[in-house]
C-alpha positions as a printed NumPy array, in Angstrom:
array([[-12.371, -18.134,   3.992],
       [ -9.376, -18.304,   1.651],
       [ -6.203, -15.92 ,   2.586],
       [ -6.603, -13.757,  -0.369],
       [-10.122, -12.8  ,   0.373],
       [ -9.439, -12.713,   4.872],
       [ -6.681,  -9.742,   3.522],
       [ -9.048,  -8.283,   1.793],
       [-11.919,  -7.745,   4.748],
       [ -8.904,  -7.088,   7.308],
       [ -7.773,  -4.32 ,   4.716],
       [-10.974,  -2.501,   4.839],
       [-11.44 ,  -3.27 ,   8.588],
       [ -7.959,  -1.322,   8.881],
       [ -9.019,   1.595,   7.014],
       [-12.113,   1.895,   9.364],
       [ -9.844,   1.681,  12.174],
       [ -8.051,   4.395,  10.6  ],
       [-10.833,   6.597,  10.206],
       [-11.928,   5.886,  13.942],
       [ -8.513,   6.56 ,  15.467],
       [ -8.374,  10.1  ,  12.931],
       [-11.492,  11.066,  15.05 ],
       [-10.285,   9.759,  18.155],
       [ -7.047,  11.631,  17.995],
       [ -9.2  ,  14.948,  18.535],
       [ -9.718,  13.438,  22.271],
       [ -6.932,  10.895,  22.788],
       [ -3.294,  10.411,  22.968],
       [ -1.826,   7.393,  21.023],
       [ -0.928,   5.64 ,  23.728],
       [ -4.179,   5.881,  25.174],
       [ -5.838,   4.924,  22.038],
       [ -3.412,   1.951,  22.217],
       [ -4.257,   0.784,  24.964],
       [ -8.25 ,   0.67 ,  24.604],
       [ -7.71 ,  -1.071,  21.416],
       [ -5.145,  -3.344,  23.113],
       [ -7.773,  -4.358,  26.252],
       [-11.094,  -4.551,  23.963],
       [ -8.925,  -6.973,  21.662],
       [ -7.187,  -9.043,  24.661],
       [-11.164,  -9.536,  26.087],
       [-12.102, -10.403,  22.61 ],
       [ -9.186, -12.732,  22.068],
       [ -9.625, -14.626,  25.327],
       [-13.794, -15.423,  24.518],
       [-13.227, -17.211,  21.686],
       [ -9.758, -18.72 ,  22.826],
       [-12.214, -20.218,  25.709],
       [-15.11 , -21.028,  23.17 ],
       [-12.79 , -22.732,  20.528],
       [-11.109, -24.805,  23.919],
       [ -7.638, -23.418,  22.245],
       [ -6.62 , -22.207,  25.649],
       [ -4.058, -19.225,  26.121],
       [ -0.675, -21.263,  27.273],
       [  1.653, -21.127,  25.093],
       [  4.994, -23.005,  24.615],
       [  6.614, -20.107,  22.512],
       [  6.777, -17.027,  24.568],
       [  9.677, -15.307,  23.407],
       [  8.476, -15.402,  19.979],
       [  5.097, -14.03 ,  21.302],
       [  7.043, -11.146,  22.857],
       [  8.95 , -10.438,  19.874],
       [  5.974, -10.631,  17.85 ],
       [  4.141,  -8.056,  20.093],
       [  6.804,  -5.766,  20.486],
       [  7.396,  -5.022,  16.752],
       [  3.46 ,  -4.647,  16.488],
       [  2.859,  -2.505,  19.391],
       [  5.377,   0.039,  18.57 ],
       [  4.319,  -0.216,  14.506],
       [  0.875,   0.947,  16.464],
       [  1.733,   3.602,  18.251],
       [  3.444,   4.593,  15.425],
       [  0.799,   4.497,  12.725],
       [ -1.661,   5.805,  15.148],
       [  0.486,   8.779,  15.942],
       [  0.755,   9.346,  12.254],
       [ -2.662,   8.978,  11.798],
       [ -3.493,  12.328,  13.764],
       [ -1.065,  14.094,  11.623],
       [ -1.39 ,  13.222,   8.195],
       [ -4.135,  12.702,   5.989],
       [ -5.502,   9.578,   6.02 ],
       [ -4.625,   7.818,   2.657],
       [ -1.025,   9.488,   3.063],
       [ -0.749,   7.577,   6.64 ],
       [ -2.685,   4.033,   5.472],
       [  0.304,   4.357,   2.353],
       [  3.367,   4.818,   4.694],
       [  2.121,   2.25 ,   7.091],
       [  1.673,  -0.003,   3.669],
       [  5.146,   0.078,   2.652],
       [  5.534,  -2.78 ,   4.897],
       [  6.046,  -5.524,   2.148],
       [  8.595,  -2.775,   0.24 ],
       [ 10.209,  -2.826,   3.687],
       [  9.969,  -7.4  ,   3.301],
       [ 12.023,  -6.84 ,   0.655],
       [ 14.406,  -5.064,   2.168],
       [ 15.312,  -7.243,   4.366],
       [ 15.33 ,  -9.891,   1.968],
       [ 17.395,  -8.349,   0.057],
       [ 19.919,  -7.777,   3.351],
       [ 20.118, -10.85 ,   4.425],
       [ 20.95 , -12.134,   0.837],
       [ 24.375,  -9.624,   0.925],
       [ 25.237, -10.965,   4.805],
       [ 25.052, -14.527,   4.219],
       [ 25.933, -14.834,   0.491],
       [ 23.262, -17.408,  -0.341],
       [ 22.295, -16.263,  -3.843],
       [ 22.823, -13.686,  -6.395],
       [ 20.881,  -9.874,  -5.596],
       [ 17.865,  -9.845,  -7.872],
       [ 18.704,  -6.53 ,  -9.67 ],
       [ 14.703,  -6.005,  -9.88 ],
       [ 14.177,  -6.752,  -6.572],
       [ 16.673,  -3.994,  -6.051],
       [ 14.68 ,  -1.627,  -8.536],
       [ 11.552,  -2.534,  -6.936],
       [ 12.646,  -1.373,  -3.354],
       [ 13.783,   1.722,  -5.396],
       [ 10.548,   2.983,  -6.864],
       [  8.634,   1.758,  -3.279],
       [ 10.741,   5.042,  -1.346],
       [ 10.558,   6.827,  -4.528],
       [  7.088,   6.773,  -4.599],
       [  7.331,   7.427,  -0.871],
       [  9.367,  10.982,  -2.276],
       [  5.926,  11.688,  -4.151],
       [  3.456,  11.104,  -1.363],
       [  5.085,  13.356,   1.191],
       [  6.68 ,  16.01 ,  -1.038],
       [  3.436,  17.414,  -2.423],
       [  1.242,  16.666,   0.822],
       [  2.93 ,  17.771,   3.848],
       [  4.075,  20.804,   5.995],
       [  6.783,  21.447,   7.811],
       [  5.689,  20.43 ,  10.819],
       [  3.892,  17.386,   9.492],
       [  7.474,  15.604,   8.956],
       [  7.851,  14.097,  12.195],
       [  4.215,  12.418,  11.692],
       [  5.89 ,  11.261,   8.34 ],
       [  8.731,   9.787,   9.772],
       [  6.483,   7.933,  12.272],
       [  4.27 ,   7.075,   9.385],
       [  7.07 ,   5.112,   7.429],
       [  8.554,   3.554,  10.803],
       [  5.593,   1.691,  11.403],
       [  5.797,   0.019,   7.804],
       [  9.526,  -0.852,   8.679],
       [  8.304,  -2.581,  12.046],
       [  4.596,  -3.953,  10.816],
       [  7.195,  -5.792,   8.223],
       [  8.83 ,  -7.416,  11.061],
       [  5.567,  -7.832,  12.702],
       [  3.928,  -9.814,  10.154],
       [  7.025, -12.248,   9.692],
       [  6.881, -13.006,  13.519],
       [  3.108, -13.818,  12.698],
       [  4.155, -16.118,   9.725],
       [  6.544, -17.685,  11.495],
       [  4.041, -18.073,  15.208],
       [  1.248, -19.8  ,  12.418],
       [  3.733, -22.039,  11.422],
       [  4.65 , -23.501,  14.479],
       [  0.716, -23.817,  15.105],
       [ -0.071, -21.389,  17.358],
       [ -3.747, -20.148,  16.662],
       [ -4.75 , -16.659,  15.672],
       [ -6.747, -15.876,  18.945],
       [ -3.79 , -16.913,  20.877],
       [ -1.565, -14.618,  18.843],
       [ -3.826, -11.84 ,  19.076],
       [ -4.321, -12.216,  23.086],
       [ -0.57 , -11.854,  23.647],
       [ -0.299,  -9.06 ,  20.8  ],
       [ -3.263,  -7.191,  22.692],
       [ -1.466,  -7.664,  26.307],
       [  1.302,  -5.73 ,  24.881],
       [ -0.726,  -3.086,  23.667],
       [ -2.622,  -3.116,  27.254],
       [  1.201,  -2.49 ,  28.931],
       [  2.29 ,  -0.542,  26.745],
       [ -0.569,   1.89 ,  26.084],
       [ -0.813,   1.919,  30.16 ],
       [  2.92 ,   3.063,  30.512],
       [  2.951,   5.858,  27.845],
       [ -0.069,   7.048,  30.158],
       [  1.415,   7.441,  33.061],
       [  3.953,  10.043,  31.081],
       [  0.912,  11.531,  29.288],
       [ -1.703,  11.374,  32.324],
       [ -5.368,   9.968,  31.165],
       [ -8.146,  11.909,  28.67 ],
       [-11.635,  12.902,  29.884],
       [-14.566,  10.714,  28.476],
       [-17.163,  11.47 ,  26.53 ],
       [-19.589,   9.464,  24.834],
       [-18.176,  10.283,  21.653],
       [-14.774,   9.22 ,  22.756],
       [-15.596,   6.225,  24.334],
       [-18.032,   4.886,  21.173],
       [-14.586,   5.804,  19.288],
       [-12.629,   4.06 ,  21.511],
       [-15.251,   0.729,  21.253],
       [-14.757,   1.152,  17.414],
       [-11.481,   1.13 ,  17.385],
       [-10.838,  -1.865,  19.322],
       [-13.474,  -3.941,  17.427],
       [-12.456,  -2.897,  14.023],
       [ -8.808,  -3.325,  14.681],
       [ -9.146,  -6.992,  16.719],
       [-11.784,  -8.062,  13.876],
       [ -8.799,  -7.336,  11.092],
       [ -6.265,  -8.459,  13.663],
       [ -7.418, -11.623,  13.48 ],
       [ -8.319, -12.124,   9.79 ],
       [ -4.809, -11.111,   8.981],
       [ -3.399, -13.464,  11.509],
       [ -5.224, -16.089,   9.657],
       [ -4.255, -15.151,   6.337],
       [ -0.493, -14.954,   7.228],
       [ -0.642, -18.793,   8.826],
       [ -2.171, -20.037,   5.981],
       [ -0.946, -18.188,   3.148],
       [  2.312, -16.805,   1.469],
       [  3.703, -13.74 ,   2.942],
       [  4.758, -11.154,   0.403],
       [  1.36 , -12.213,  -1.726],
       [ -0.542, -11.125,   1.51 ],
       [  1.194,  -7.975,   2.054],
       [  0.5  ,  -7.23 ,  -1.811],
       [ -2.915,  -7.607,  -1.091],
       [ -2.426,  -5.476,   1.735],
       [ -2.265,  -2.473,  -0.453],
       [ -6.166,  -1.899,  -1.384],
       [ -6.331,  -0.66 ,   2.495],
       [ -4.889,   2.328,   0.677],
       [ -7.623,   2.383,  -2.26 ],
       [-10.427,   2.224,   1.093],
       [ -8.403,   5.12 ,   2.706],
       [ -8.355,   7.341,  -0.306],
       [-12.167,   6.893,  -0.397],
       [-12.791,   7.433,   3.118],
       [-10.622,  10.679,   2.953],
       [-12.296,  12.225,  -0.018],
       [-15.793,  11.337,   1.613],
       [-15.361,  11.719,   5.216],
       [-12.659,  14.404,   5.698],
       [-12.7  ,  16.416,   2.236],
       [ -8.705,  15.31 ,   1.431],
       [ -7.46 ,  15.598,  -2.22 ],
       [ -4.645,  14.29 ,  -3.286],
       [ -2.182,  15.739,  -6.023],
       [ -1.306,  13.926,  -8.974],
       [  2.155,  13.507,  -7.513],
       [  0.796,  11.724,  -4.695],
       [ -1.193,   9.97 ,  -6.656],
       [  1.36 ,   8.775,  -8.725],
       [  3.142,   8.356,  -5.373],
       [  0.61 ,   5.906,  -4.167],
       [  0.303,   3.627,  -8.071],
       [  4.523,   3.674,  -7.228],
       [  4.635,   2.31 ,  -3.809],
       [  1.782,  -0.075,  -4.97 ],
       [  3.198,  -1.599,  -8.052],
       [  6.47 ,  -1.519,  -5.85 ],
       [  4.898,  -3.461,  -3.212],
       [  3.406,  -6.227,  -6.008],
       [  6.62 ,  -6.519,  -7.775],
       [  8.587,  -7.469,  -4.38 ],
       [  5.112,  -9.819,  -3.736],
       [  6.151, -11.52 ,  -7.79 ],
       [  9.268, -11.39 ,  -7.415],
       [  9.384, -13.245,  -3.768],
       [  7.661, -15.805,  -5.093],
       [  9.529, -16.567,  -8.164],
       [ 11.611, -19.747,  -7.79 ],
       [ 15.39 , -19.515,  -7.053],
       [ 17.767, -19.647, -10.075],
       [ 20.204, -23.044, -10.162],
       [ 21.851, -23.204,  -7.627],
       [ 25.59 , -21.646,  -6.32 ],
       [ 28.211, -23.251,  -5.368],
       [ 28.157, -21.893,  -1.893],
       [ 24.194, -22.977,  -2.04 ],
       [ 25.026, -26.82 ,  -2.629]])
């Protein structure tokens, strides 16, 4: 399957995730919710590590800890969010993550001085957190903020996330090996915030949640894995953005959410944001500087 269309399933995965942790927030506490997805994905992962004979040693384990560390806390932070906010508001903030690409693009073109700042790049990043204005402005209550704050920190470290992913395919590691050591963070992780929080009474409800989450998520995990080794990364984290479009329906048909036509508007901004920074990352460099030759 080509990386375009992988993004594609994984976004849609992701928004049934989302819906599944929404419900599972009722019961659960993040971290707990963390850490079932984390130990359904890390059995998953090691299965068909085993069945493929890719094995689960890896020469690279710093940038596997890196790689998890950004992702785990982007999780805890999205699903936090998630039991907050409504659901497309959440999917968008988590989304800016390619906005957030840029932004760091653009930073380390002022620190090191290797090319001119793309003035639309600049105007791109603009209209991403202005459209991030729109979504929360009309949409949330007071004491919905901290849920947005959490919301648009997970986009800032999924972006760092996904470029520790780009850069593990390119050194070869496979996706099942990626996800293994992503999911043994979670597992760690999700296991320490519950010793603070103390462990949930299960139900069957919360434990089919539970199930659901970890098989959606590790399912997506590993298509956008995938995608990210064998594609470009901003045009993946355009593509990114019709997790929102799934989220938006899921909330209108699942949990009765309407949206403004600010937040609307919102959303199209962050989106067209988000595929500008994807064009404009792609574009070839202009001649080159003197401080480039």
């Amino acid at each position: 399957m080509s990386a375009p269309w992988l993004m594609l399933c994984a976004s849609l995965l992701f928004a049934t995730m989302g819906v599944c942790v929404k419900l599972a927030s009722e019961l659960y506490q993040a971290g707990e919710i963390v850490f079932y997805r984390g130990l359904v994905g890390m059995l998953v992962a090691a299965l068909l590590a085993r069945s493929r004979g890719s094995g689960l040693r890896t020469d690279v384990p710093a940038m596997h800890f890196w790689r998890s560390l950004f992702g785990v806390v982007s999780l805890g932070l999205w699903f936090h969010a998630l039991g907050g906010l409504p659901l497309a508001t959440a999917m968008t903030l988590n989304y800016m993550s390619s906005v957030w690409m840029a932004v760091f693009l653009l930073a380390s073109t002022l620190l090191l001085g290797t090319s001119p700042v793309d003035s639309r790049l600049v105007a791109a990043v603009l209209a991403g957190f202005a459209g991030v204005a729109l979504v929360l402005r009309p949409t949330l209550t007071h004491d919905q903020l901290g849920y947005a704050l959490a919301g648009l920190l997970s986009g800032m470290t999924a972006a760092l996330a996904y470029l520790q992913v780009t850069t593990l395919g390119r050194r070869g590691e496979p996706e099942t090996r990626i996800v293994f050591y992503f999911a043994v963070g979670g597992v760690l992780a999700g296991a320490l915030s519950m010793l603070w929080t103390g462990i949930s009474a299960h139900s069957w409800r919360g434990a089919a949640l539970l199930c659901a989450v970890g098989a959606t998520a590790t399912a997506a995990q590993l298509m956008i894995t995938r995608a990210y080794a064998i594609g470009s990364t901003l045009s993946n984290a355009g593509l990114q953005y019709t997790g929102i479009l799934f989220a938006v329906a899921y909330g209108v048909a699942l949990f009765g959410e309407r949206l403004s036509w600010l937040a609307v508007f919102g959303m199209m901004l962050i989106v067209a944001a988000g595929l500008a920074s994807t064009w404009l990352g792609r574009m070839p460099r202009p001649a080159s500087t003197p401080s480039e030759s």
